[in-house]
LOGU-23017 format. One record per residue: z, y, x of N, C-alpha, C, O, CB in turn; residue number from 1; chain. Coordinates in steps of 0.1 Angstrom, whole numbers, m for minus. Atoms other than C-alpha are relative to their C-alpha. Last residue first. Glycine has a CB too. Example, Ala and Ser with C-alpha at 12.3 -4.5 7.8 and 13.67 -1.06 7.14 Angstrom:
<nodes>
NODE    n_up   n_north   n_east   ca_up   ca_north   ca_east    c_up   c_north   c_east    o_up   o_north   o_east   cb_up   cb_north   cb_east   num   cadena
NODE       0       m11       m9      71        m11       137       8        11       m8       9        22       m3     m14          5         4     2        A
NODE       0       m12        9      78        m45       123       0        12        9       7        12       19      12          0       m10     1        A
</nodes>
This chain:
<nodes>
NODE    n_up   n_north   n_east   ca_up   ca_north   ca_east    c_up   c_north   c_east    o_up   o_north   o_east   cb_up   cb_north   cb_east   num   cadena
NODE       3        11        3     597       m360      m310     m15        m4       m8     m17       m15      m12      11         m3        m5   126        A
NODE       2        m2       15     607       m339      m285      m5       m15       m7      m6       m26       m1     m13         11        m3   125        A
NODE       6         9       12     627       m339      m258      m8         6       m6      m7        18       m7       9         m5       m10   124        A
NODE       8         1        4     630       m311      m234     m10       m10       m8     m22       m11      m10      m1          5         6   123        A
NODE      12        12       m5     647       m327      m204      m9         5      m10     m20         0       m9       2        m20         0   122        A
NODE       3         2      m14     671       m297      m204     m15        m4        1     m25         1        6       9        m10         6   121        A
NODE       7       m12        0     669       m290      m243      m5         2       15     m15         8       18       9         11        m6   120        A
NODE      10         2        5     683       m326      m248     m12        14        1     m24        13       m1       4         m5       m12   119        A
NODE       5         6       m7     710       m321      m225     m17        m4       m2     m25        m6        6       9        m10         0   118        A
NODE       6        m6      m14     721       m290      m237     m11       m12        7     m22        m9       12      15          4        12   117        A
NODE       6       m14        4     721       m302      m275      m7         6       18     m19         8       22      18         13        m7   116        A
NODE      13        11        5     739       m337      m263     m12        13       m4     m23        10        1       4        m12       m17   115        A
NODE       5         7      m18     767       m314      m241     m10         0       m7     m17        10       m6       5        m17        10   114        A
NODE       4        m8       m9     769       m293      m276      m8        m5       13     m19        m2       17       9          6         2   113        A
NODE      14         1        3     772       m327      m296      m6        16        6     m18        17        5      m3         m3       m18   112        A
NODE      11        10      m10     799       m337      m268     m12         5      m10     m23         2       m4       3        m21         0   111        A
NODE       9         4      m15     814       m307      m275      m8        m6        3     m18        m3       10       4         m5         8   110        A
NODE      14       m14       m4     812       m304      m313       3         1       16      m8         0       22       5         22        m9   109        A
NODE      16         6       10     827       m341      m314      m7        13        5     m15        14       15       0         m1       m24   108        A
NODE       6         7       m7     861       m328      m288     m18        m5       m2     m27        m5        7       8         m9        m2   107        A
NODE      10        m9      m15     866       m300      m305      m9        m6        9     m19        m2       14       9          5        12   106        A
NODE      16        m3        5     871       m328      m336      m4         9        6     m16        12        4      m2          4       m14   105        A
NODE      14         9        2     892       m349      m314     m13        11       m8     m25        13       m4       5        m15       m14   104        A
NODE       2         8      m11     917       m323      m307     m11        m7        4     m19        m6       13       7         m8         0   103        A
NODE      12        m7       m2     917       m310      m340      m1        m1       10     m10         6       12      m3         12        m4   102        A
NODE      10        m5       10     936       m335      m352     m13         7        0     m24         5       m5       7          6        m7   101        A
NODE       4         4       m8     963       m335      m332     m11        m2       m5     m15         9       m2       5         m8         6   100        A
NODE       3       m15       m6     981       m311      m358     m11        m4       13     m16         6       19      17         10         5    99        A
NODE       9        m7       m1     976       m336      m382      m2        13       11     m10        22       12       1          4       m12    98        A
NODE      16         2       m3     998       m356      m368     m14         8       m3     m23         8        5      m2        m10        m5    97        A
NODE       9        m8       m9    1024       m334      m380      m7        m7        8     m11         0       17       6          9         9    96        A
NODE       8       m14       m4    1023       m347      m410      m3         6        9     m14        12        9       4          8        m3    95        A
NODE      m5       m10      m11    1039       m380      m407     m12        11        0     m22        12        7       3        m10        17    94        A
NODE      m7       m12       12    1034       m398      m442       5        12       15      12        21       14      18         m9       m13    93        A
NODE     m17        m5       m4    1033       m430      m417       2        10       m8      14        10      m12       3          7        16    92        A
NODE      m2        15        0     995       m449      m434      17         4        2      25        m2       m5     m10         m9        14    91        A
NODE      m4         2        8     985       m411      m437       7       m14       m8       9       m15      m20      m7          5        m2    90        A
NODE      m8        m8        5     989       m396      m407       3        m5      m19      13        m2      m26      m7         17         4    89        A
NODE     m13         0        0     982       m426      m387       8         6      m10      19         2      m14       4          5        10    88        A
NODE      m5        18        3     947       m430      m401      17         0       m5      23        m1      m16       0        m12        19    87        A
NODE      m4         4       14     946       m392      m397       2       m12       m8       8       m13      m19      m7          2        m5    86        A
NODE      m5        m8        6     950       m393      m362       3         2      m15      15         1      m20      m6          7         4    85        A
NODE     m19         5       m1     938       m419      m357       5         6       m1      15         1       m5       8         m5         9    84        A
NODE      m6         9        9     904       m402      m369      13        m9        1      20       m12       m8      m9         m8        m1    83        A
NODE      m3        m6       16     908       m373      m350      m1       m12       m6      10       m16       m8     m11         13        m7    82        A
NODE     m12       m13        0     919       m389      m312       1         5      m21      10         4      m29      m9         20        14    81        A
NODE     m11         9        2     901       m425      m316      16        14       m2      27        14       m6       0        m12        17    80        A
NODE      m3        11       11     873       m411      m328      12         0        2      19         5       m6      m7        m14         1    79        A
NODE       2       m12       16     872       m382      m305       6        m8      m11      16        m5      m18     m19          5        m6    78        A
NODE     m15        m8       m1     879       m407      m272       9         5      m13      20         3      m18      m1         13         8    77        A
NODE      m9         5        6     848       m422      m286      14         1        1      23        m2       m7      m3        m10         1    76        A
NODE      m5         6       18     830       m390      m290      10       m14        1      19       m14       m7     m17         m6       m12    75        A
NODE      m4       m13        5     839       m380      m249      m4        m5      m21       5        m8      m29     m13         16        10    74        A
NODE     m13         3        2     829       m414      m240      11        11       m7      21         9      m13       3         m3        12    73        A
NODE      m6        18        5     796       m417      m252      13         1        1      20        m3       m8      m5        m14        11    72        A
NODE       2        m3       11     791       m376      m239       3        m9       m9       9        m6      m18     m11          4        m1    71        A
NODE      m9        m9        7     802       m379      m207       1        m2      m14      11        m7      m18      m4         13         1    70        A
NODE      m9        10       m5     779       m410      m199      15         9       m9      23         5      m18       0         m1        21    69        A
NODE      m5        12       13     755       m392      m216      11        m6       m1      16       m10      m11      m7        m11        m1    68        A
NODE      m4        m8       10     762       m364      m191       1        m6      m11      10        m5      m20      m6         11        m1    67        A
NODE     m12        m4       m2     758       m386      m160       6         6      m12      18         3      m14       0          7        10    66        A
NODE      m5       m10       m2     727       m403      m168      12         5       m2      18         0      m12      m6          5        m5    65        A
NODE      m2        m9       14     715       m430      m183       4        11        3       5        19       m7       9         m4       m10    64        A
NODE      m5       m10       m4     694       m442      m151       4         4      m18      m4         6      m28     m10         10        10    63        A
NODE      m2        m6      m13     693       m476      m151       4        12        6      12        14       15      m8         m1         4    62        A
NODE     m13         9       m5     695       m490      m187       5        m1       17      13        m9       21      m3        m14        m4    61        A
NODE       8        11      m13     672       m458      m199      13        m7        6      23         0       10     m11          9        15    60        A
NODE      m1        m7      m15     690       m439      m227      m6       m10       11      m2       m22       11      16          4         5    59        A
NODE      10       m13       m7     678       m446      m257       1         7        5      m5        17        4      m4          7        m2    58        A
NODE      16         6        3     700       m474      m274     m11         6        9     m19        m1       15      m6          5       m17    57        A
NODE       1        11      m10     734       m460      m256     m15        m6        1     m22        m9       11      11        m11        m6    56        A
NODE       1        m5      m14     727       m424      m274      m7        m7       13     m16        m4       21      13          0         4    55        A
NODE      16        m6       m3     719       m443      m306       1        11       11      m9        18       13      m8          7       m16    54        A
NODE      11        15       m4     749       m466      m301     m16         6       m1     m27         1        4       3        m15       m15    53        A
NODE      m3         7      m14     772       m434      m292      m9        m9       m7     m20        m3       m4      17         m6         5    52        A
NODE       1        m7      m10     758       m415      m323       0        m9        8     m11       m15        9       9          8         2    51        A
NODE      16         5        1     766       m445      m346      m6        10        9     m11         3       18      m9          1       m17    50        A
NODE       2        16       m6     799       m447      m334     m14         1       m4     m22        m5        2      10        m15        m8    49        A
NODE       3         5       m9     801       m411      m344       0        m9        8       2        m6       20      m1          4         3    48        A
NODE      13        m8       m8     789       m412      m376       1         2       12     m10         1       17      m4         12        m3    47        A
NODE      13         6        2     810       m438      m385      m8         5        3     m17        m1        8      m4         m4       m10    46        A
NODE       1        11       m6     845       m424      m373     m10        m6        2     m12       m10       14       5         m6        m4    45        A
NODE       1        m4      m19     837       m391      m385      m2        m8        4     m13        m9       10       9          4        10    44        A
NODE      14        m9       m7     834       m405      m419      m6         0       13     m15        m6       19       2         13         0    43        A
NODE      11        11        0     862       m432      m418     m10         6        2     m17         4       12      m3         m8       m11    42        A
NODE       1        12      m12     883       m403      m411      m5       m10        3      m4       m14       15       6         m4         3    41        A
NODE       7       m10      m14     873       m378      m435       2        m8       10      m7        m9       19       8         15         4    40        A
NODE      15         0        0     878       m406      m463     m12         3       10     m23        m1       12      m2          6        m8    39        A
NODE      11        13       m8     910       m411      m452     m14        m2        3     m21        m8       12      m1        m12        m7    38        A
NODE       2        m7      m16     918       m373      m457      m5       m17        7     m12       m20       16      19          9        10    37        A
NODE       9        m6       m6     906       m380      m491      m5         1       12     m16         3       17       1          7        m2    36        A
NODE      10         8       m5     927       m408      m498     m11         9        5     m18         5       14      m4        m10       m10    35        A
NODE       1        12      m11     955       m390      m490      m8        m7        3     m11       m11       14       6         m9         1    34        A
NODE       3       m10      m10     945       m359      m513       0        m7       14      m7        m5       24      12         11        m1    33        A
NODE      13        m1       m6     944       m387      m537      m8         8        7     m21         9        8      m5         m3        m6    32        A
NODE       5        m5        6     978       m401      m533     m16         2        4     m22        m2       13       8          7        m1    31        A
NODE       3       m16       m7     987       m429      m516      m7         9      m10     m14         3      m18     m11          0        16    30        A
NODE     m13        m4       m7     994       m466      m526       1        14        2      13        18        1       2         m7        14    29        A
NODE      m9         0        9     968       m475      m556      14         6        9      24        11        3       1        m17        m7    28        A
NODE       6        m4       10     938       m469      m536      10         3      m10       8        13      m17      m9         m9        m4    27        A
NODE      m5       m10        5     950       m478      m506      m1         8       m8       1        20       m5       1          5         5    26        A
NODE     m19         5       m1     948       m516      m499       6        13       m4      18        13       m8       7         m5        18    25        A
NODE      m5        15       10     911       m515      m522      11        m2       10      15       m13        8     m13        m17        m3    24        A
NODE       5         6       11     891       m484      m507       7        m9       m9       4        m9      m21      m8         m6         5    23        A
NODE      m3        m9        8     909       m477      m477      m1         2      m16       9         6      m23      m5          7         3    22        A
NODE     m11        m2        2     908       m508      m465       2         9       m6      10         7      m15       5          0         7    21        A
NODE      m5         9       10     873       m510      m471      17        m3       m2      22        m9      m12      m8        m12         2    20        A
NODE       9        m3       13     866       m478      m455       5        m7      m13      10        m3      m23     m15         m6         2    19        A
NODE      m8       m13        5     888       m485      m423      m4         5      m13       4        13      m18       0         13        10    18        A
NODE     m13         2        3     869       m517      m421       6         9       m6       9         9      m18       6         m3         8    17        A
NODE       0         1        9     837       m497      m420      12       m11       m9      13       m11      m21     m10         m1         2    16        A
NODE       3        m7        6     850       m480      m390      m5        m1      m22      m2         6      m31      m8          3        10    15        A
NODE     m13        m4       m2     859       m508      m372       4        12      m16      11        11      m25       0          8        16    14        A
NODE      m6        12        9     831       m530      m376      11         9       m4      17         7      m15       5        m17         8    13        A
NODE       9        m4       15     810       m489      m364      10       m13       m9      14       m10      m20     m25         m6         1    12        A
NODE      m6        m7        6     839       m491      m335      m7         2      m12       0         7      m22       2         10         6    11        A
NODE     m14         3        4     829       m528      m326       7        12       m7      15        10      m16       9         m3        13    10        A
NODE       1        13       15     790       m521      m330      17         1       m3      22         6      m13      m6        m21         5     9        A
NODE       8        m2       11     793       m490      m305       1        m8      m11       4        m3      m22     m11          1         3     8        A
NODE     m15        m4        6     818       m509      m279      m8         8      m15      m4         4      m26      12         14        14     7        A
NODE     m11         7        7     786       m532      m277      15         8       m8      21         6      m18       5        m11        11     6        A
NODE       0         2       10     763       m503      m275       8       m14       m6      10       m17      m18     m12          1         0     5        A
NODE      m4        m9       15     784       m492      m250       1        m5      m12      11        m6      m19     m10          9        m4     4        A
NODE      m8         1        9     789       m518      m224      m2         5      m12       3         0      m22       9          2         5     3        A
NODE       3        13        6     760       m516      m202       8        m4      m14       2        m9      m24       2        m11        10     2        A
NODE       2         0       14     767       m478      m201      m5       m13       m6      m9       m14      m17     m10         11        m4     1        A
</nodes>
């Protein structure tokens, strides 16, 4: 997990790219049911890249453990499954992308289930 919180920053640059593109290259191109679903995909995108870097942040750099490990990669998979997903779907006008779609977002309520179990294991608090 040395890597994360770097891949963490790159999908958060990423993410708020996808924003400002959205924002001012598609504003005037797509309708605004399109921009909506952009909107849902910059969302996700940003919350969980910020997830993964506050996973990565505060997990110990020796033992992070196996299920975090899961869990970091399992949302950015997510990202890259529901939000490209909709990226794609509305940048191509190809609809049935959406149907991949929820793919990724089983994926999010997993890993924040794993993160749920994991945290109830060790009995965080705060």
């Amino acid at each position: 997990m040395k890597n994360t919180p770097f891949l963490a920053a790159i999908f958060m640059a990423l993410a708020v790219s996808a924003g400002a593109f959205g924002a001012h290259a598609l504003r005037n191109v797509v309708s605004i049911g399109d921009l909506a679903i952009w909107d849902k995909a910059v969302f996700y995108h940003a919350i969980h890249a910020m997830a993964v870097l506050c996973i990565a942040l505060s997990s110990t750099p020796n033992s992070p453990g196996t299920l975090l490990r899961v869990i970091t990669t399992l949302f950015l998979v997510s990202i890259v499954i529901f939000s490209g997903s909709l990226y794609l779907l509305v940048l191509s006008q190809q609809r049935w992308l959406g149907m991949i779609t929820p793919l990724g977002g089983t994926g999010f309520i997993v890993g924040w289930l794993l993160l749920a179990y994991d945290l109830r294991r060790r009995k965080t608090s705060v």
